[in-house]
Steps between C-alpha positions, in 0.01 A plus 500: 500500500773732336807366734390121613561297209806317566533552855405326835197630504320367184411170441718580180268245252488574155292411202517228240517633183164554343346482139622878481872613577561862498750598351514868699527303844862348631380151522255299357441339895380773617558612935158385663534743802354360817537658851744188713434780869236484727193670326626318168411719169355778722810594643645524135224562248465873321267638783198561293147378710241488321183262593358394158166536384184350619444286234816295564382421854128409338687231270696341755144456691346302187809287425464382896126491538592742865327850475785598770689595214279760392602848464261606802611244723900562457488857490460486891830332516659739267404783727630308788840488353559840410604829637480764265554826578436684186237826569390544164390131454391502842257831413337270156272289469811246471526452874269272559701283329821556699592453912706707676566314824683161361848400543573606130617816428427692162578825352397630185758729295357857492836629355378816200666342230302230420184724445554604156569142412166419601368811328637362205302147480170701598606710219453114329139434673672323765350635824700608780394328819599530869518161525540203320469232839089567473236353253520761287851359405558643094683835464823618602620638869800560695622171616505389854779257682581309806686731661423700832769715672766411281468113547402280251183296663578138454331235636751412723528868608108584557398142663804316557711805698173584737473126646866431524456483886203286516596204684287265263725582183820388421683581209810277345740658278701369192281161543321355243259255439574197302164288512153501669486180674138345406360184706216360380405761252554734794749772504666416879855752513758611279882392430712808526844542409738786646861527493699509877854614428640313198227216553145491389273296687158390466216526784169336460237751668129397594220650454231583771213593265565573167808564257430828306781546177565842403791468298381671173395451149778281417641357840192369616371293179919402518405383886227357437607273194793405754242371704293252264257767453447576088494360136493145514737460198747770636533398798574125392737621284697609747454204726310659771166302658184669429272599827245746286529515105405877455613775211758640758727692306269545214290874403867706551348851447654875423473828367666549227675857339615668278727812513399821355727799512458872471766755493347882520761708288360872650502359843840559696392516852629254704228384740754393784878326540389138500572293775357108618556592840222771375281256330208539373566744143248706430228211382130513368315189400223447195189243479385495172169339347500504135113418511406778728386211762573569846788181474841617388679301222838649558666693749857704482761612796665815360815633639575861505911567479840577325622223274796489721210397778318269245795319382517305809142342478591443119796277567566386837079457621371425161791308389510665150849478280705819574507596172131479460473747838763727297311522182169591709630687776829623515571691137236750705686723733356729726122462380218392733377145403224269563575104562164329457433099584187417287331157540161337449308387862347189334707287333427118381799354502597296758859378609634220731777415743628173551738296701862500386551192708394354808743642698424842696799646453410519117344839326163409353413522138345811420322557160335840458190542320618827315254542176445111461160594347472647219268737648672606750765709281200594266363682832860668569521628130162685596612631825824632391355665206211660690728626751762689267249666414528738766803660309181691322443702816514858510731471837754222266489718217631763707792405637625286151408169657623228248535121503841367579566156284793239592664370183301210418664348167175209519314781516607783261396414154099536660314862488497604848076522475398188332444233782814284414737724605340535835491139538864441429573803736319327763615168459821684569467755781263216721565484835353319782326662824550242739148544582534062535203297621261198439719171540291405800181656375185473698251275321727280403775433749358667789140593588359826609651502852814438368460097614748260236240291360585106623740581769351584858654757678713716235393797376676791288540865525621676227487631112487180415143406607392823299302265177486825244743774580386833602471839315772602656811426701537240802614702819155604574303165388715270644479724866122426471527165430716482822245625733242337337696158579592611818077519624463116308790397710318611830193415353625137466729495768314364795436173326857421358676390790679157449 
């Protein structure tokens, strides 16, 4: 996500200004990074995997009356996916949690540095775990990635790259899809668009069974409003018939940060010459529970690096002002810091996107749901206060660890403890994950084999079928959700020939 905004291979969308405009990021409209390659988002996301936490699969069960969706009955498919290859987890009682024969390779990072970092929260009461992919999800432990042998595992490179030669798949390039043709409240082909030289033209394709959109959190509900299929009133708006009046669009979910920054004075070792051809840094990742339940309220990526390092996640991935990134990162020289992404794994606010038009060659309307509650930045006060905390730990203490502060003038006049001042500092130093889901959530728009409810025939695989959004991020949520689909579609397949 660092180098695709404003290139050919992002959808290069970006927000509509929201109830709260930063002012430490370069535009109010923010970049809304979404993968436009085969493999979409996974072939461009941060490479964190991570599978959430039981209780997220347990809700989505409820909200669609199907018990498939319980924990037990998706961890199978989780374990199909994966091939991790890390001994250590592998030699826990973590394993049973993990496969090591699926197209998806993992690593965890194993590198020494990160160990007294972790030493450090345990030093906190924040246990050190081996793993953070099991049940016993709250603690802190060495991060683990998508990345085998040097590749990055996409979806597109673990499934797509194997089948290339089977003759039953074809794959068209640089065509897209316009509108789901629907007879009869039946979903019968697609309209595709794709440009031949200097002219684009159209093909109308058929479909033998079933049309199956995968086109992401805010392509598909775009799609599908194209096609007649959402809000009543938005869609007649915009002129278009209605086939299925549904909340397509609606439930727009994220993570949202905030940006906590530690310099360590003593600490002058550099722990390598950074390099994204190198990626990942040195990362750990936290799971916090402030109640001591076994259900994390917040969890943190923290980066391990010189500010030279961290400055480029500051401005060009997080899209901070540069002279915010200065004021945190770069009046340190030569000291080891640590880059930390806080942000709460339950929030209630809820955005939306929308049609711009009814033409497919406009951008939707994306509004983010960034701290729309009220409760939601209460929540983020709490998590960024309990986690500074670790600046009390004997391993901090020792090597002059101290909070690094941009110039915040909105913010200045507030004692750094009392509450207010953390709020305005959040406010300001918010940033999204792009962990997007929920605008075609199941129990709602779809049901719980992925089927849109009212239209025969059309189904949807992707984040945005996901109704609540997971503790953690999408890469390995939305790879289970695939190969759940993929056993409804042969399930189903027999009788769905026209």
């Amino acid at each position: 996500m660092l180098y695709l905004k404003n290139t050919t291979s992002d959808w290069n969308y970006t927000t509509e200004p929201g109830p709260y405009s930063s002012s430490c990021v370069k535009s109010v409209a923010r970049p809304f990074v979404q993968g436009k390659i085969l493999g979409g988002t996974s072939g461009a996301n941060y490479l964190h995997y991570a599978q959430g936490h039981y209780r997220d699969y347990n809700t989505w069960a409820k909200i669609t009356n199907d018990e498939t969706w319980r924990w037990e009955n998706v961890l199978p498919y989780f374990i199909k996916a994966e091939k991790f290859d890390d001994v250590s987890v592998l030699c826990s009682q973590a394993a049973q949690y993990h496969g090591t024969e699926g197209p998806v390779g993992l690593m965890r990072d194993n590198r020494p540095i990160i160990q007294n970092y972790l030493e450090a929260f345990q030093d906190m009461q924040k246990p050190i775990k081996d793993d953070l992919n099991a049940v016993d999800s709250v603690g802190y432990a060495r991060d683990v990635y998508n990345i085998q042998d040097g590749h990055r595992q996409s979806s597109a490179f673990s499934f797509l790259s194997p089948a290339r030669h089977r003759s039953n798949l074809f794959v068209w390039k640089n065509a897209l899809v316009t509108k789901i043709v629907i007879e009869d409240k039946t979903a019968v082909g697609v309209e595709v668009v794709k440009n031949i030289g200097d002219t684009e033209k159209t093909y109308s394709i058929r479909a033998i069974k079933e049309v199956i959109v995968s086109a992401g959190a805010i392509n598909t509900p775009k799609l599908l409003m194209l096609s007649g299929i959402g809000p009543k009133e938005h869609l007649r708006s915009h002129g278009i018939p209605l086939i299925a009046n549904l909340p397509v669009g609606k439930n727009l979910q994220d993570h949202t940060a905030a940006i906590v920054v530690f310099n360590m004075t003593k600490l002058h070792e550099n722990p390598q010459i950074f390099s994204f051809s190198d990626y990942p840094a040195f990362v750990f990742r936290g799971s916090v529970s402030l109640n001591k339940s076994d259900y994390p309220d917040y969890s943190t990526w923290n980066y391990i690096n010189f500010p030279n390092a961290l400055l480029k996640y500051c401005s060009v991935s997080y899209d901070f002002q540069n002279s915010v990134c200065d004021d945190m990162l770069a009046t340190s020289v030569n000291t080891q810091m640590l880059f930390s992404v806080v942000f709460g794994l339950h929030p209630r606010s809820r955005g939306k996107v929308l049609l711009r038009s009814p033409f497919y060659q406009d951008s939707p309307m994306i509004f983010t749901a960034a701290y729309l509650e009220k409760e939601d930045i209460d929540n983020q006060v709490k998590y960024v206060k309990d986690f500074i905390r670790v600046i009390n730990s004997a391993y901090f203490q020792s090597v002059g660890a101290e909070l690094k502060y941009p110039s915040l003038p909105k913010c200045n006049c507030k004692h750094k403890e009392d509450e207010e001042f953390w709020r305005c500092y959040i406010l300001c130093m918010t940033t999204p994950q792009h962990h997007y889901c929920g605008t075609s959530a199941m129990g709602s728009v779809v049901d719980g084999r992925l089927r849109v409810m009212g239209v025969d025939r059309l189904r949807v695989v992707d984040a945005s079928i996901i109704p609540i959004i997971p503790s953690s991020g999408l890469l390995g949520p939305v790879i289970t959700i695939a190969e759940k689909a993929a056993d409804f579609i042969k399930s189903d397949g027999d009788c769905l020939n026209f």
